[in-house]
Steps between C-alpha positions, in 0.01 A plus 500: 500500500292777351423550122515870401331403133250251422443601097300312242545142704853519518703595831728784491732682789844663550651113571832681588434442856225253481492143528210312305327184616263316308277228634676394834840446342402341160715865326667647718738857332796631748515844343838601677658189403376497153416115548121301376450162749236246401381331823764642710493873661874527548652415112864499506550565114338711257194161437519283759220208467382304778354165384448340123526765201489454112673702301479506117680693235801553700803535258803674706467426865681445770333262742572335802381216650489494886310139535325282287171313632 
């Protein structure tokens, strides 16, 4: 992947056909699939989290629970 942009510390392309992958997988953003993954380069909804995650402030959600550790 090639940045077009690099402006005032913050990264900017055309992410219409690009990918982005930050820090070996840690954020990973499928721009044709309009999905975010968290530890996981292949998300399969629009956040999917790989590992522990805290979430705070959360008042309408729908959330589902895959396993429990």
């Amino acid at each position: 992947m090639a940045l077009t942009k690099v402006t005032y510390g913050l990264l900017s392309a055309d992410t219409s056909a690009i990918d982005l992958n930050i820090d070996a997988n840690t954020l990973y953003v499928d721009s044709s699939a309009n999905t975010v993954g968290i530890g996981t380069t292949s998300p399969s909804t629009k956040l999917h989290a790989v590992g522990s995650i805290l979430s705070a402030g959360v008042n309408n959600a729908s959330v589902r629970v895959d396993s429990l550790s």
